[in-house]
C-alpha positions in Angstrom: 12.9 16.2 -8.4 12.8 19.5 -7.5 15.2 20.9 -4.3 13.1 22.0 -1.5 13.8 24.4 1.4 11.7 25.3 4.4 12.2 25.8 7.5 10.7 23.8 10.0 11.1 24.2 14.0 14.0 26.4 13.4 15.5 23.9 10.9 16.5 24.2 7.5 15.2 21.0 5.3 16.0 20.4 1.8 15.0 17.3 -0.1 18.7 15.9 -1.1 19.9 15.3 2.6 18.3 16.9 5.8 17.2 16.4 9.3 13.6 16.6 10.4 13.5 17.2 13.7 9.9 17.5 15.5 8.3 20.3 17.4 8.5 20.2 21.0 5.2 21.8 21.5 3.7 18.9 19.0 4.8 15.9 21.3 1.9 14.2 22.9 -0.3 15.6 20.5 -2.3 14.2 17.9 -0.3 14.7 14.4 -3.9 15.4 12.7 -5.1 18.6 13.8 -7.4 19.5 10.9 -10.8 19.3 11.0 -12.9 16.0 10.6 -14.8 15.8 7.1 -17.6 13.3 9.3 -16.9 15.7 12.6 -20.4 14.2 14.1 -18.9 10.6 13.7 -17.6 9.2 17.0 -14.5 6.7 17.4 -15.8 3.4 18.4 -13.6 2.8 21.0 -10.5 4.8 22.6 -7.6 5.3 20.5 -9.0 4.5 17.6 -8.2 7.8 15.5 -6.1 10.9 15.8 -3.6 8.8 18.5 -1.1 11.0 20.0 2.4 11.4 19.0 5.1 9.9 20.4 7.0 11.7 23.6 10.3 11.7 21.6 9.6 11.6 17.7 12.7 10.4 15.6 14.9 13.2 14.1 15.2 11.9 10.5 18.0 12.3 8.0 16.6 12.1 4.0 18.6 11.6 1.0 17.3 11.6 -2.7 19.4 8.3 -3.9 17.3 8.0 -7.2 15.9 10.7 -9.1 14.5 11.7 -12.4 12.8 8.0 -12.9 9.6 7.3 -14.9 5.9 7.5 -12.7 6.8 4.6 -10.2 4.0 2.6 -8.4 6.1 -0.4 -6.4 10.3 -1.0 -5.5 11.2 -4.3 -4.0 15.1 -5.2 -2.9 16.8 -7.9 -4.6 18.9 -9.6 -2.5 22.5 -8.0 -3.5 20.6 -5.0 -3.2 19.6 -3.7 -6.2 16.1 -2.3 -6.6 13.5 -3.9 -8.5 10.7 -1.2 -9.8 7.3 -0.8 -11.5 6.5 2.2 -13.5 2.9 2.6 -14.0 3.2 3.1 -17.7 3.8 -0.5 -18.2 7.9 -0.9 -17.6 10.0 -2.7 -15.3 13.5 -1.8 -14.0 16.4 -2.9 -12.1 18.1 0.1 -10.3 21.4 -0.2 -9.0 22.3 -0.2 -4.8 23.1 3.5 -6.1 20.3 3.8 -7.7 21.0 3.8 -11.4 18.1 2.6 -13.5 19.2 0.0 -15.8 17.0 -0.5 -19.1 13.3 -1.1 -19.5 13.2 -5.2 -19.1 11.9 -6.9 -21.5 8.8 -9.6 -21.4 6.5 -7.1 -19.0 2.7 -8.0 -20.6 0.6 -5.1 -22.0 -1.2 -3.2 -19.3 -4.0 -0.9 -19.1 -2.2 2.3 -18.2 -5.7 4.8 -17.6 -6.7 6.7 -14.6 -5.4 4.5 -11.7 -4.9 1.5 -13.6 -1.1 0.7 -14.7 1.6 -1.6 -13.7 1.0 -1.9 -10.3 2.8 -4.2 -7.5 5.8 -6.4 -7.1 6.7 -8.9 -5.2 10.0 -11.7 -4.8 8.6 -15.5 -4.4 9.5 -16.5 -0.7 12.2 -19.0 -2.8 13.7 -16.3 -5.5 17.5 -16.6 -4.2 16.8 -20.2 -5.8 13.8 -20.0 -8.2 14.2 -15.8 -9.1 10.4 -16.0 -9.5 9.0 -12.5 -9.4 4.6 -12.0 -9.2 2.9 -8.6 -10.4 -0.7 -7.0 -11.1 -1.4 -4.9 -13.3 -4.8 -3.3 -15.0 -5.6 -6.0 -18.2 -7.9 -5.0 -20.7 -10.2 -8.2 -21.2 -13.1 -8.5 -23.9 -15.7 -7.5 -21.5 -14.4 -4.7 -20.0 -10.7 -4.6 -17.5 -9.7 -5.4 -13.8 -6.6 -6.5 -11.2 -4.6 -9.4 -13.1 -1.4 -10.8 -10.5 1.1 -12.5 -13.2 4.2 -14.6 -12.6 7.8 -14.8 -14.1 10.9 -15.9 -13.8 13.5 -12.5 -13.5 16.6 -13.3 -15.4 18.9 -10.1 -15.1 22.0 -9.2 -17.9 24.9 -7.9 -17.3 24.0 -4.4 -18.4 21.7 -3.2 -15.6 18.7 -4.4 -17.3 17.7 -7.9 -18.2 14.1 -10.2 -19.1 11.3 -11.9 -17.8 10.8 -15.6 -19.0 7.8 -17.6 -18.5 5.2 -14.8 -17.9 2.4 -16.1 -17.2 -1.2 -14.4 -15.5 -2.5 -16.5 -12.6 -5.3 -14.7 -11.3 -8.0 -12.4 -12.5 -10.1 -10.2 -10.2 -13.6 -10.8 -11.4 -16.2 -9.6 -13.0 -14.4 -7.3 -15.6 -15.8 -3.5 -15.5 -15.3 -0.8 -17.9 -13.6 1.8 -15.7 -10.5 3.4 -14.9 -10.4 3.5 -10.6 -9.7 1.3 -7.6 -7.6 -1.7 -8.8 -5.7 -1.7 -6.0 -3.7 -3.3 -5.6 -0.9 -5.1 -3.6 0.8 -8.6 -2.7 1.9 -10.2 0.1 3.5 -13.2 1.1 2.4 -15.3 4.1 4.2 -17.6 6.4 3.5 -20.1 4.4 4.4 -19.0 1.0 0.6 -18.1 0.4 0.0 -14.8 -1.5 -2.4 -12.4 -0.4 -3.9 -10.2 -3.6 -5.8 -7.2 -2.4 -8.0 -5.5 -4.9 -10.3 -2.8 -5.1 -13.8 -2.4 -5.9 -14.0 0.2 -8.8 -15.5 3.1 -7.0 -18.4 3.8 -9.1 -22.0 3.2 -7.2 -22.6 0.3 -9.3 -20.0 -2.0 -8.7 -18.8 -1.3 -5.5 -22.0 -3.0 -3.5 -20.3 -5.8 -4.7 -17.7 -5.7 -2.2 -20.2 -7.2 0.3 -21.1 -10.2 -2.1 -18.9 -13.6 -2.3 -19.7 -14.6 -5.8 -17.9 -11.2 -6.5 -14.6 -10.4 -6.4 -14.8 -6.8 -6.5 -13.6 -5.2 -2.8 -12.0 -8.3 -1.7 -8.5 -9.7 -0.3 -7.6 -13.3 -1.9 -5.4 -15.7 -0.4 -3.8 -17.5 -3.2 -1.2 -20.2 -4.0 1.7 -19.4 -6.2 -0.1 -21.2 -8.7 -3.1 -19.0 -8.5 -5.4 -21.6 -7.1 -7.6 -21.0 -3.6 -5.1 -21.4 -0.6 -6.2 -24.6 1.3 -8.3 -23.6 4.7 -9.6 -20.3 2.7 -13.1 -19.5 4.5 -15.2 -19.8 1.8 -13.9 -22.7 0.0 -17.1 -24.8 0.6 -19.6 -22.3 0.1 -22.0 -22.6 -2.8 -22.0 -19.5 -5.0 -19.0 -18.2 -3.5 -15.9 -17.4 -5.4 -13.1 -19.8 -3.0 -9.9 -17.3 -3.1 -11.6 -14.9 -1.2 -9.8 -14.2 2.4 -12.2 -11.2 3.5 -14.4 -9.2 1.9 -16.5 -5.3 2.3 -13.4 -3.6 1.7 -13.4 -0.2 -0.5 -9.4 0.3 -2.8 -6.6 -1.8 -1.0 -3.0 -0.1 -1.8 -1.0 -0.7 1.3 -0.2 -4.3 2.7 2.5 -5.9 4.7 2.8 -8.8 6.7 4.3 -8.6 10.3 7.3 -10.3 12.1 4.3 -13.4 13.2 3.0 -13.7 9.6 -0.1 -12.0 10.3 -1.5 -9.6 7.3 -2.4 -6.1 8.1 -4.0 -3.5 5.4 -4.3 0.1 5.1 -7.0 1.1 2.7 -8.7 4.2 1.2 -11.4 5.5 3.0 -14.1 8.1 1.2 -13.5 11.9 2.5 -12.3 10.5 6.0 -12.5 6.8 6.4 -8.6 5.7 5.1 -8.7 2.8 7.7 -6.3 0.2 9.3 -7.0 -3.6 9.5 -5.9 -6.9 10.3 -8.1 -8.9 8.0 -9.0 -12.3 9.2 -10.7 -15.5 7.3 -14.0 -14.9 6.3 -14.7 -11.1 8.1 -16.4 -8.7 7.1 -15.4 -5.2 6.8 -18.3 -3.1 6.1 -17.2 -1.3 2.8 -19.7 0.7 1.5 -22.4 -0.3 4.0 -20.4 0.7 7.1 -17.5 3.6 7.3 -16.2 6.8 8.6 -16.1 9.0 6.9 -18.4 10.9 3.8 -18.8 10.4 0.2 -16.4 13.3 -2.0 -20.0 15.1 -2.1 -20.4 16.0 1.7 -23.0 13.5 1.7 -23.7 10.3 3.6 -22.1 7.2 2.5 -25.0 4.8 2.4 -27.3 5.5 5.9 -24.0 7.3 6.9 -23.7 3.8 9.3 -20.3 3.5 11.5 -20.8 0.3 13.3 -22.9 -2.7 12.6 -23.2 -6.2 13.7 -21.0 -9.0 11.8 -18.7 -6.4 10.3 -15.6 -5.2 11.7 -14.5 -2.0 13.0 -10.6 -0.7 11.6 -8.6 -0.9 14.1 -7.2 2.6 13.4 -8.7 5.6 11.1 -8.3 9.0 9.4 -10.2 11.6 9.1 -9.2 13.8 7.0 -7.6 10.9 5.1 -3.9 10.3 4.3 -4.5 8.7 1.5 -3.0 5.2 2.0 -0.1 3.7 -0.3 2.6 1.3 0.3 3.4 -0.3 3.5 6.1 -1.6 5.7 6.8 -3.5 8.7 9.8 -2.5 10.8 11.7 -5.4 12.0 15.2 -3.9 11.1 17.4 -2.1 14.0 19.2 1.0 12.3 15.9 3.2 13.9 15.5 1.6 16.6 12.8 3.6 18.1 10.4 1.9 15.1 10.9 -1.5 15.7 7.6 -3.2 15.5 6.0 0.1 13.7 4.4 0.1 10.6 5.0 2.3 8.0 2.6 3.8 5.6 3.1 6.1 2.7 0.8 8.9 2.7 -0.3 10.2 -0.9 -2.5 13.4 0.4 -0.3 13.8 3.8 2.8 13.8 1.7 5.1 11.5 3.9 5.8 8.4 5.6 3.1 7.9 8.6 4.9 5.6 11.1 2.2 4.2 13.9 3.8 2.5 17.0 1.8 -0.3 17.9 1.0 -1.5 21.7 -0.8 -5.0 20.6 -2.6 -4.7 17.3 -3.9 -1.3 18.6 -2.3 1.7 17.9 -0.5 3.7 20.5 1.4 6.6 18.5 1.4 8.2 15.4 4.7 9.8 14.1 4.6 11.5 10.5 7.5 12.2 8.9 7.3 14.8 6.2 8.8 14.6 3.0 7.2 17.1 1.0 6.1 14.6 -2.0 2.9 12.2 -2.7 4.6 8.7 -1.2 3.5 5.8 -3.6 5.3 3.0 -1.6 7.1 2.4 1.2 10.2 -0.5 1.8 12.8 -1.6 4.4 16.2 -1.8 3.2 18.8 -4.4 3.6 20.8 -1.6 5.6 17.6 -1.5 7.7 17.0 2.1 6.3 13.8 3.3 5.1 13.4 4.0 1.2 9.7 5.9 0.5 8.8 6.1 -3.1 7.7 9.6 -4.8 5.3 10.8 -7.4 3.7 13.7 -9.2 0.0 13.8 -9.1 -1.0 12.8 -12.6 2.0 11.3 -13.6 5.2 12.7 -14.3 8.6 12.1 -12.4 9.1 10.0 -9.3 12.5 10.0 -6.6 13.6 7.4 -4.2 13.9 8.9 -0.7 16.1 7.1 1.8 15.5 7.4 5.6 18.1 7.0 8.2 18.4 8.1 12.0 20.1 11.6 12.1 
């Protein structure tokens, strides 16, 4: 990664280790202060966009701890704190607390590395200090056509940085297949009760995506899953002729930023059109209006449907863009080394080029802090130390970094 220098509010940054202090004359403010793509559309209730900034932002120290790796998608910690990472290409690394990459493992399946698809998410079973089970999606080519597949494996690490996965094995498929390269998704998420939550997306083309509004589809949907890859018990539409039973919640566009917070609760960040990247707490059997009902306008300038923003039985975000960040990776903040984000989530922005941090009052949000890093962020992770790590990459590939975030 490249070193660079600007100078922000009368400090110098540079992208191996620097502060990033906030404008004075920004606090209170809105951090979005470019022009709305829908400007027409109107916030359905108060707060529920462009939130102000908070009175005293954090000033941020950043240091480049891993560079020069292969096009990332997803890091999890290990517990001894190594870094676990997928590289969209189809490879799978251990990277040292240092950040070191060891060799490629071996055992990853074959994945459908085109347009968005890849290696995509990673996630440690609830139980791997005792079972070292690790799950994964990834873009599978199928007979009639590809989609989202979420394996499972046991992660058996060597002595030599790198190591294998034993007893691969795909549990779920996101169907029907479709012949194109966009909107897998995708990410994973563990419950409070060990279930895993699969969001997907629904493969942007006008074609397919109305299917995000119907059950016996699985295209625009989040699933709620066992580990085993069998409906969750107490999923909404278990019972319901025609409908496929792992769905959680449905209407939902291309899904790349998930977390749970400290009650177990899901929350989802997701892709909007031009305008529309929206926050939600999805809850059993709701609808969330994807593509009938959004902000936001299709990449044309036109309308997205009857250019609808509200509409009986769907839900509206609780928080939106527009212009979009462009949503990927997510974080809760439960740690105390910053202890002015404690309770905040964390959102890697792809188009904003940072880490978007929004300070919660309730399950509304009260402030948005952007912290800018000067590189597309592909994910986003809370360290053991309780440090922020943000994940880089290069618009159509190339090189990503590891950026770690402390309190100046």
């Amino acid at each position: 990664m490249k070193t660079v220098r600007r100078l922000i509010a009368g400090t110098l940054l540079s992208a191996s280790a620097a502060a990033l202090p906030f404008a004075a004359m920004a606090q209170g403010k809105p951090a979005e202060t470019r022009p709305a793509n829908a400007p027409d559309q109107k916030p359905a209730f108060a707060g529920q966009t462009r939130a102000p900034q908070p009175a005293q932002p954090v000033s941020v120290k950043k240091q480049v701890i891993a560079d020069g790796l292969p096009h990332l998608w997803a890091m999890e910690f290990l517990p001894d704190g190594r870094m676990l990472v997928t590289a969209k290409q189809g490879k799978m690394h251990i990277l040292s607390a240092e950040g070191k990459p060891g060799p490629a493992l071996d055992g990853v399946p074959k994945v459908l590395a085109v347009g968005q698809g890849g290696l995509l998410d990673v996630a440690l079973a609830p139980d791997y200090g005792t079972s070292g089970m690790i799950f994964f999606s990834f873009s599978e080519q199928r007979e009639d056509g590809n989609g989202t597949s979420v394996a499972s494996a046991k992660l058996v690490p060597d002595d030599k940085g790198g190591g294998k996965l034993e007893n691969v094995k795909v549990i779920f498929r996101q169907t029907p297949s479709y012949d194109g390269n966009k909107h897998f998704g995708s990410r994973l998420a563990f419950g409070a009760k060990g279930e895993l939550y699969v969001t997907v997306g629904e493969r942007s083309d006008a074609e397919p995506r109305v299917q995000a509004q119907e059950l016996s589809s699985g295209l625009g949907k989040i699933f709620r899953i066992t580990q085993a890859g069998k409906p969750f018990d107490g999923n909404p539409f278990a019972k319901q002729k025609d409908a496929l039973p792992e769905i959680w919640s449905l209407g939902h566009r291309n899904l790349q930023s998930a977390t749970v917070d400290d009650k177990g609760r899901l929350w989802t960040v997701e892709h909007g059109p031009r305008g529309g990247d929206e926050l939600n707490r999805p809850e059993a059997g709701k609808n969330y209006g994807w593509p009938e009902v959004t902000y936001g306008v299709e990449y044309s300038g036109n309308p997205v449907g009857k250019g609808i923003t509200q509409m009986a039985n769907t839900e509206q975000p609780l928080y939106y863009w527009d212009p979009v960040i462009a949503p990927s990776g997510m974080a809760f903040y439960n740690a105390d080394a910053i202890p002015e984000w404690k309770g905040a989530f964390l959102v890697g922005g792809l188009v904003s080029q940072g880490v978007v941090v929004l300070h919660m009052d309730g399950d509304k949000v009260k402030y948005e802090e952007r912290v800018p890093l000067e590189a597309r962020i592909r994910d986003v992770k809370v360290g053991p130390d309780g440090a922020v790590y943000a994940v880089t990459e290069q618009r159509g590939g190339g090189q990503s970094s590891i950026i770690k975030l402390t309190k100046a």
